[in-house]
Backbone as CSV, one residue per row, in Angstrom:
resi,resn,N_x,N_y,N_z,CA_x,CA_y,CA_z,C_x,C_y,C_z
1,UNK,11.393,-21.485,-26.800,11.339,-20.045,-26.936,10.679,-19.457,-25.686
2,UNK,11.231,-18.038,-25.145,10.531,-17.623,-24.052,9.582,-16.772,-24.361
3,UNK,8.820,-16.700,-23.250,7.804,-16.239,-23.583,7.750,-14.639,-23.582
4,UNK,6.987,-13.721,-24.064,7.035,-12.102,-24.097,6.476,-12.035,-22.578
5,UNK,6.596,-11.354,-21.932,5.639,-11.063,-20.602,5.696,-9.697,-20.809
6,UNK,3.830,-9.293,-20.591,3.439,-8.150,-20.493,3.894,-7.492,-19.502
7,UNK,3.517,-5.757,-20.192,3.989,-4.999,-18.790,3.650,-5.005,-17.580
8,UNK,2.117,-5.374,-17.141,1.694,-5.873,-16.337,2.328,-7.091,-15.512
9,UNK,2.633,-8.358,-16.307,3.643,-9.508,-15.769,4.598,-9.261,-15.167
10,UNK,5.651,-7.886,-16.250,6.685,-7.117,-15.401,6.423,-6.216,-14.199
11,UNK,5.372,-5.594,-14.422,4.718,-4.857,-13.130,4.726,-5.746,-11.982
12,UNK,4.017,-7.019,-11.883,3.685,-7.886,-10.592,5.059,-9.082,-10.538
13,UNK,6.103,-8.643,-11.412,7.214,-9.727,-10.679,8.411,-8.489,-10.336
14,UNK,7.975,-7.037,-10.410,8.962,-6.257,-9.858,9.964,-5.704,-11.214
15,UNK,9.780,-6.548,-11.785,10.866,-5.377,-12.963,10.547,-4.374,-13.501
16,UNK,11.684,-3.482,-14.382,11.252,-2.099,-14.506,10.114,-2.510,-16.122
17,UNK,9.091,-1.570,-15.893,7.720,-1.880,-16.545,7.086,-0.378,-17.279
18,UNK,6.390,-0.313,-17.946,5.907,0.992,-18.442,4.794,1.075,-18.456
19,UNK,4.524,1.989,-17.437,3.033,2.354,-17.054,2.363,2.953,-17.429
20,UNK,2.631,3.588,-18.468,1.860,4.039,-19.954,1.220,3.127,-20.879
21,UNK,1.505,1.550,-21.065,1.047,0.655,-21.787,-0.978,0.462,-21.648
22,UNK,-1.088,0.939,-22.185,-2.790,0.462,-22.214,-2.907,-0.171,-21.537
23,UNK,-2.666,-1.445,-21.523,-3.534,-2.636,-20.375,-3.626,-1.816,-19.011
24,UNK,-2.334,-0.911,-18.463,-2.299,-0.769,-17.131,-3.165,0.337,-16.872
25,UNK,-2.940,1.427,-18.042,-3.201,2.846,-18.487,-4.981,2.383,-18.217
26,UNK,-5.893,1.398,-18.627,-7.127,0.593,-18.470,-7.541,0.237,-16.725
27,UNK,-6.619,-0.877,-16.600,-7.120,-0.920,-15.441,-6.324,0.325,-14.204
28,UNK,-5.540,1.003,-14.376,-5.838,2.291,-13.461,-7.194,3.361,-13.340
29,UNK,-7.609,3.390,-14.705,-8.787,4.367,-14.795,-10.126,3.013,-14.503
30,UNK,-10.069,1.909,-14.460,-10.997,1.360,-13.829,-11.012,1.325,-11.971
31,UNK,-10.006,1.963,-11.427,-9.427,2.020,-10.396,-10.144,3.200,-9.846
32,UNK,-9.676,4.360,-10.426,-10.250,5.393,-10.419,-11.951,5.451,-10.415
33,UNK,-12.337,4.775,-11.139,-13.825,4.738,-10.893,-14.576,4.512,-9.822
34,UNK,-13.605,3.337,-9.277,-14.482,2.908,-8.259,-14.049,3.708,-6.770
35,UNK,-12.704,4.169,-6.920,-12.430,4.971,-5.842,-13.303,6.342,-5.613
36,UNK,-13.621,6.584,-6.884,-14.622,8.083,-6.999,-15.703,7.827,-6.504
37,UNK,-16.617,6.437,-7.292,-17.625,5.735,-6.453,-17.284,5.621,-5.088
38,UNK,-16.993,5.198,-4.034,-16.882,5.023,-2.818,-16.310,6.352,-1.944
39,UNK,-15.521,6.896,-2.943,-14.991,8.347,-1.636,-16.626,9.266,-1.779
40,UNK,-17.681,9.413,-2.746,-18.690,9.520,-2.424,-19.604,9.023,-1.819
41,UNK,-19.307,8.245,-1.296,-19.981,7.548,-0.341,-20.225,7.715,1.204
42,UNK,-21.031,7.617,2.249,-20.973,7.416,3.671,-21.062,6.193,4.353
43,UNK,-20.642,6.373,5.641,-21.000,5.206,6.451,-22.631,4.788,6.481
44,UNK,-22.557,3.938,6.228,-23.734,2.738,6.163,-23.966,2.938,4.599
45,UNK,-23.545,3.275,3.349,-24.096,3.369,2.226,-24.070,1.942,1.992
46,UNK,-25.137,1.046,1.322,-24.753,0.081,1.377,-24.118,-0.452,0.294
47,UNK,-24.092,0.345,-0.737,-22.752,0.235,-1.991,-20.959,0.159,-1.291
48,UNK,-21.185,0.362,-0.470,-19.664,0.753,-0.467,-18.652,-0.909,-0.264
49,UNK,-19.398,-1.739,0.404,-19.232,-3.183,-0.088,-19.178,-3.743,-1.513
50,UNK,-20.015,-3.157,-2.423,-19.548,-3.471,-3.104,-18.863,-3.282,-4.118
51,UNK,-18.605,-2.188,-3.710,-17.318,-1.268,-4.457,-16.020,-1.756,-3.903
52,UNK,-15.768,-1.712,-2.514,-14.768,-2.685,-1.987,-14.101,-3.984,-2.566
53,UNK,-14.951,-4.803,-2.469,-15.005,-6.395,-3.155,-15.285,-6.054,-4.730
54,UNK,-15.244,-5.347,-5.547,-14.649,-4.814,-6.510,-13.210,-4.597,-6.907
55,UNK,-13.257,-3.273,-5.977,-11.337,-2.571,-6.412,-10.112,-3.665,-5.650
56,UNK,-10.351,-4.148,-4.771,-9.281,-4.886,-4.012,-9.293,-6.187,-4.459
57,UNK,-8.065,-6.575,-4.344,-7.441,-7.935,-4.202,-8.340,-8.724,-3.286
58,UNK,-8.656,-8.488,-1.804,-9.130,-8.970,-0.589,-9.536,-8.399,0.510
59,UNK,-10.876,-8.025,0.229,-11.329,-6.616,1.403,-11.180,-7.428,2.469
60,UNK,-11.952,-8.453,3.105,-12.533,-8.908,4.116,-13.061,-8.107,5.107
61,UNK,-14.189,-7.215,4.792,-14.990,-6.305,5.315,-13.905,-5.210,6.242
62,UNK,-12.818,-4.876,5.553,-11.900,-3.587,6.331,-13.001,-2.742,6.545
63,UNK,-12.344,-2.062,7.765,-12.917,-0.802,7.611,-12.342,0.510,7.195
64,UNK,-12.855,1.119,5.989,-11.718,1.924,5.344,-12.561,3.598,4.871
65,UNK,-12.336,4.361,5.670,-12.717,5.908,5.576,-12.358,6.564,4.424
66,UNK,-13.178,6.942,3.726,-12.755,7.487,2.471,-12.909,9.087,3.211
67,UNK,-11.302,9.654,2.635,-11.318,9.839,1.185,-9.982,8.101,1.148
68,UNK,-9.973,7.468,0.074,-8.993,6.415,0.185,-8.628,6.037,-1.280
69,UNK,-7.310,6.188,-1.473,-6.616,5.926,-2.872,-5.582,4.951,-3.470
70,UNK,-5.737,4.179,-4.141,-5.217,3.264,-4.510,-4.636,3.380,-6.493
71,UNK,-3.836,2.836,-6.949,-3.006,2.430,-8.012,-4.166,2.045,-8.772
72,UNK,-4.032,0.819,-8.332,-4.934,-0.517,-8.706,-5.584,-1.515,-8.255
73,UNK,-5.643,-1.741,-6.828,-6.728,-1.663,-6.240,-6.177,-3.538,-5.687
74,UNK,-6.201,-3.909,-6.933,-6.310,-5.373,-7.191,-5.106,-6.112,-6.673
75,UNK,-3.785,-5.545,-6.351,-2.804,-5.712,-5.405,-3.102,-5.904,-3.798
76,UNK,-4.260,-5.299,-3.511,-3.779,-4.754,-1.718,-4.973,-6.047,-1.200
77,UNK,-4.290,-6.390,-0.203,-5.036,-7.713,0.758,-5.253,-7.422,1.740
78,UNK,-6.441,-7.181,2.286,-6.212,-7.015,3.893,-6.915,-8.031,4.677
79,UNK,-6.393,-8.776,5.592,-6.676,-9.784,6.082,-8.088,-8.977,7.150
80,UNK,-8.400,-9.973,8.065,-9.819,-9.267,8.846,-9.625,-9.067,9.772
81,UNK,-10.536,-7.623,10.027,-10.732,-6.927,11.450,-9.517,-5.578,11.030
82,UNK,-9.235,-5.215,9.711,-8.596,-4.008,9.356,-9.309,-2.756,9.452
83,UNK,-8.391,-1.860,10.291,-9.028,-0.518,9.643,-8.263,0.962,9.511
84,UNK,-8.581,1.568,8.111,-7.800,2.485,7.713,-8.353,3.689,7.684
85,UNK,-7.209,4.592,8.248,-8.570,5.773,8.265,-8.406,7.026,7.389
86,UNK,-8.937,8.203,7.537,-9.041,8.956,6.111,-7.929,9.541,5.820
87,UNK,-7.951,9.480,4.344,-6.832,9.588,3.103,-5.786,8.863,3.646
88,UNK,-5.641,7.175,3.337,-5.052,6.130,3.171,-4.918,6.186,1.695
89,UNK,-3.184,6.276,1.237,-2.875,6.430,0.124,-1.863,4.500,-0.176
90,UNK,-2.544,3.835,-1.152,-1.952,2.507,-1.118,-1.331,2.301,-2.738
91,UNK,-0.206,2.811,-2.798,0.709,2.397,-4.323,0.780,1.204,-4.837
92,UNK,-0.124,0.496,-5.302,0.508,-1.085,-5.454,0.371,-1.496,-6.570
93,UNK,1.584,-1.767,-7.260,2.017,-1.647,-8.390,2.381,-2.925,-7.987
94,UNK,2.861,-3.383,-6.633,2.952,-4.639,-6.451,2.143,-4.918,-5.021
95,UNK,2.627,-6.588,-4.636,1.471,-6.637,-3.679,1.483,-6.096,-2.586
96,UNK,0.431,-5.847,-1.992,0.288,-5.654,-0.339,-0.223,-6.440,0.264
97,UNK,0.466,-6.517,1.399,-0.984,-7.593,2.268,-0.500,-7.040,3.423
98,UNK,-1.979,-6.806,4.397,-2.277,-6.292,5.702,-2.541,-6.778,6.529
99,UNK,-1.705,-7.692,7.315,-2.172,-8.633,8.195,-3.588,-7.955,9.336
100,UNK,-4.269,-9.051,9.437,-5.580,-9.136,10.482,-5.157,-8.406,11.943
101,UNK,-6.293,-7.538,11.936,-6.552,-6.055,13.342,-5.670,-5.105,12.624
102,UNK,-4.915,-4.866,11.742,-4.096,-3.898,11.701,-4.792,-2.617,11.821
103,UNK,-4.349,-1.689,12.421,-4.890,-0.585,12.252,-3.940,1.059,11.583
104,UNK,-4.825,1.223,10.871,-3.479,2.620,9.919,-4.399,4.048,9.656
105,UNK,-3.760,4.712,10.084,-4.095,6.222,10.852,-4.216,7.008,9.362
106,UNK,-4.616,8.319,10.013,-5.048,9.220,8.620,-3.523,9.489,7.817
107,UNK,-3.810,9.857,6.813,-2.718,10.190,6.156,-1.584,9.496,5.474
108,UNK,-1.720,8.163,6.192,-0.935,6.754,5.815,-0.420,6.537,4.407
109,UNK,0.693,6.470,3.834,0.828,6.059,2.558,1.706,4.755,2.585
110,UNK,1.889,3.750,1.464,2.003,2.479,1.645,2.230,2.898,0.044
111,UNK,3.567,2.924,-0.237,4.098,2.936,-1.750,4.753,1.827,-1.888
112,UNK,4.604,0.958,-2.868,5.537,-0.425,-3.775,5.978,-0.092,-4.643
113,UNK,5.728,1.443,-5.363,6.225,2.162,-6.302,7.269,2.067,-6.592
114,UNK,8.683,2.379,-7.223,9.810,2.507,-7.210,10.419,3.483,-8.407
115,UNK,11.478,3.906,-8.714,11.688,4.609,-9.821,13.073,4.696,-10.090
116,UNK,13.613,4.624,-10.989,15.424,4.544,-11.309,16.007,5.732,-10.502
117,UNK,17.124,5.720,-10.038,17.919,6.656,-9.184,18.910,7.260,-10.007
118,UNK,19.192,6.986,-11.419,19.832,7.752,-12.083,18.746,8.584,-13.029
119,UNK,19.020,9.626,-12.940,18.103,10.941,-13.945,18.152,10.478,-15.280
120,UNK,18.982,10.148,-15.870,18.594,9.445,-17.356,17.729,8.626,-17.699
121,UNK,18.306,7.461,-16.701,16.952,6.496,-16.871,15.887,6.655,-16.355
122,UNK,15.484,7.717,-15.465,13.982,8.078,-14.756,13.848,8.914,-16.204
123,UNK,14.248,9.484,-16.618,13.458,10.335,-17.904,12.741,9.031,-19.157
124,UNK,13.596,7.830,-18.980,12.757,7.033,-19.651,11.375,6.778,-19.271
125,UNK,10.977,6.721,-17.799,10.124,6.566,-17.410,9.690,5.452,-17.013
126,UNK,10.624,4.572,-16.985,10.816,3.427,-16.428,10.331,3.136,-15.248
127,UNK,9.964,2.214,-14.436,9.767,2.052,-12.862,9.160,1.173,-12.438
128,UNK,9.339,0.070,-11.275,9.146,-1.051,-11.095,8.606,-0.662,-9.456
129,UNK,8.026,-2.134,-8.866,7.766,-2.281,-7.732,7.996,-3.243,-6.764
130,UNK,8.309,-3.334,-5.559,8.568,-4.186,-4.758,8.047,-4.016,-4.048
131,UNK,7.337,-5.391,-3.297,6.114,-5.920,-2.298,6.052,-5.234,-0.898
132,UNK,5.173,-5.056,-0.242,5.088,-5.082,1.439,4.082,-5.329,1.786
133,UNK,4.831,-6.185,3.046,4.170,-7.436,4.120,3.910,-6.500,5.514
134,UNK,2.771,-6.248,5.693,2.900,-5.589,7.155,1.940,-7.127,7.906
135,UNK,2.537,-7.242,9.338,1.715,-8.238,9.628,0.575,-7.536,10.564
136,UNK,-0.071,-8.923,11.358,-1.066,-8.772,12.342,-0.856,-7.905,13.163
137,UNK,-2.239,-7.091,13.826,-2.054,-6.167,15.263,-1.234,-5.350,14.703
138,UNK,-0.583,-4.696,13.854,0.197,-3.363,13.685,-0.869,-2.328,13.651
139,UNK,-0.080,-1.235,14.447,-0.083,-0.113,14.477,0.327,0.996,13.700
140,UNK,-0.253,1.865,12.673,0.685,2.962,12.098,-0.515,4.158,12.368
141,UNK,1.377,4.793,12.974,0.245,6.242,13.441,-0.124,7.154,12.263
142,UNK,-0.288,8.198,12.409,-0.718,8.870,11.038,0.162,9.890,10.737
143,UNK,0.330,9.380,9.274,1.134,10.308,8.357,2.518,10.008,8.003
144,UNK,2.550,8.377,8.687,3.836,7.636,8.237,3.539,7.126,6.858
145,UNK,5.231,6.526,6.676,5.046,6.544,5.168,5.846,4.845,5.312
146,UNK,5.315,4.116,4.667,6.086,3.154,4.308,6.750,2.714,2.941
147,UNK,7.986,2.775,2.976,8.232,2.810,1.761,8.454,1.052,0.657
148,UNK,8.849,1.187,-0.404,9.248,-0.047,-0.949,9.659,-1.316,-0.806
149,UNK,9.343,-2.879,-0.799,10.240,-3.750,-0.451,9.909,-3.438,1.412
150,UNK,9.208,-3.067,2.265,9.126,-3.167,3.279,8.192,-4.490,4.105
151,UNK,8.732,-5.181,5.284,8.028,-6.055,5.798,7.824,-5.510,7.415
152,UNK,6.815,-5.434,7.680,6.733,-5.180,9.004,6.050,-6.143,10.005
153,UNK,6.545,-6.690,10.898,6.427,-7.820,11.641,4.839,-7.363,12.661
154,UNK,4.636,-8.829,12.942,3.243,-8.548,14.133,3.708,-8.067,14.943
155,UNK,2.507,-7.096,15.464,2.725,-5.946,16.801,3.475,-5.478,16.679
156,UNK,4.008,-4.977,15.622,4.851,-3.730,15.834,3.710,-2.667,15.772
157,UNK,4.556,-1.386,15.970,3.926,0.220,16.068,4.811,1.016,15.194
158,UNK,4.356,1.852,14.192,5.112,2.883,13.416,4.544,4.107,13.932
159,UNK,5.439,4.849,14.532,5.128,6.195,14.933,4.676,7.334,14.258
160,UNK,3.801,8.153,14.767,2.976,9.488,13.283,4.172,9.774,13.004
161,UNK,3.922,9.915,11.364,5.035,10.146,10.595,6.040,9.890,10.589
162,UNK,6.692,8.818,10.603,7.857,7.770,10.607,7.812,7.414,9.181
163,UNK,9.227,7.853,8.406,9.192,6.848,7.021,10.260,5.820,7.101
164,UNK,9.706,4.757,6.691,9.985,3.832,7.364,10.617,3.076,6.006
165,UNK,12.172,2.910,5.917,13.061,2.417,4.713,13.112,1.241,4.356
166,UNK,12.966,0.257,6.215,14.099,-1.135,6.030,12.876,-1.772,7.232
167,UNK,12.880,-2.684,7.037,12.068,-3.890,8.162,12.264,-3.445,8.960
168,UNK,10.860,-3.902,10.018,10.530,-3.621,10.978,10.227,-5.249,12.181
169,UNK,11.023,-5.497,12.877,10.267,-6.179,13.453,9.309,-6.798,14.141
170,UNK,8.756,-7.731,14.707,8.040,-7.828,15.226,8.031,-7.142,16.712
171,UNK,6.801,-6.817,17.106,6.695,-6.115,18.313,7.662,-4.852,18.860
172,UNK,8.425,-4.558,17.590,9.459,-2.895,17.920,8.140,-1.830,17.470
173,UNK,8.681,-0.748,18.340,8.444,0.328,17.756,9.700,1.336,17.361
174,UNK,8.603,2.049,16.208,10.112,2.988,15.258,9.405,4.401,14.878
175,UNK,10.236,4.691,14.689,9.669,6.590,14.741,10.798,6.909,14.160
176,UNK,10.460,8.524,13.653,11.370,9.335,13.035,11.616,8.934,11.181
177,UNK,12.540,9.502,10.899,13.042,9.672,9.289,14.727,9.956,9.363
178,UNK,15.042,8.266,8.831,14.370,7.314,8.320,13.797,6.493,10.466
179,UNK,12.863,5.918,9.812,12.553,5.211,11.047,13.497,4.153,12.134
180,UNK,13.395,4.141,12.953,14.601,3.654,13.591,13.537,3.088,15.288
181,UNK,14.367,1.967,15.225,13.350,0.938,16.873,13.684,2.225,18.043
182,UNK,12.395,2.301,18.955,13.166,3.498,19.821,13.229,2.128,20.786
183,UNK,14.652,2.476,21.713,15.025,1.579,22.427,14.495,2.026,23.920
184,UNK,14.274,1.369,24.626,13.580,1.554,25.805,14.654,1.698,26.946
185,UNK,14.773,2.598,28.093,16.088,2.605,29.222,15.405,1.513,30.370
186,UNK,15.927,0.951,30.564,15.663,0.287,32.391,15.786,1.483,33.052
187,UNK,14.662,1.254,34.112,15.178,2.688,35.425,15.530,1.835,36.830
């Protein structure tokens, strides 16, 4: 016999899930707490560590400017020597991980969110998530958006406000909506 998997289970393997179910409806407002805790906070408070190593999956001492908002906190990884700066918005309904030096500009959002594309079934309220991989040394300027299911390779650069649909490779840069590699001329 198979087994039931919670909405949560469905939440972190990507299928469509209901985010109204208590368990999640729980740990979002435990989410919320600690984000309230820390966006009150300043540099050098020395709580704010441990509010960090709390809400996240894997701080490894980021450096992260509140005001800063997260889902659930317990998805997002950021490898070391990260830093994000104010109102970093992180959807993770599924995982994130931030490869080591990355650096991500004000305004930044990072959605795994997803939601049905037919109006019927979004009125169910249905909605699932898919992962993103940004790697090492990236760059995002501020006020780009990365969307769903996105991987972005080491050293790349996302340009301010670039929403960014489909992979990114390593060491391109991309700009605009939807984001696109700007190609460089020989002179």
């Amino acid at each position: 016999m198979d087994a039931v998997l919670s909405e949560r289970d469905k939440m972190l393997a990507g299928a469509p899930y209901d985010a109204g179910c208590p368990e999640l409806v729980a740990l979002r407002k435990r989410a919320q707490g600690l984000m309230r805790d820390y966006n009150q906070t300043i540099l050098g408070d020395p709580q704010r560590a441990e509010l960090m190593q709390a809400l996240l999956g894997t701080w490894n001492e980021a450096v992260i400017r509140a005001p800063f908002h997260v889902d659930y906190g317990m998805n997002i990884h950021f490898e070391p020597g990260c830093f994000a700066n104010f109102n970093c918005v992180i959807l993770d309904v599924a995982e994130v991980r931030i490869g080591a030096r990355t650096q991500i500009g004000p305004n930044v959002q990072i959605l795994t969110a997803d939601h049905p594309r037919d109006a019927d079934t979004r009125a169910t309220g249905a909605e699932w998530g898919r992962p993103i991989t940004i790697g090492a040394d990236v760059w995002i300027g501020g006020g780009a958006i990365i969307l769903p299911g996105v991987t972005v390779g080491d050293g790349a650069i996302i340009a301010a406000g670039a929403v960014v649909t489909r992979d990114v490779a390593a060491d391109a840069t991309v700009m605009g909506n939807p984001a696109r590699q700007q190609i460089r001329k020989e002179s």
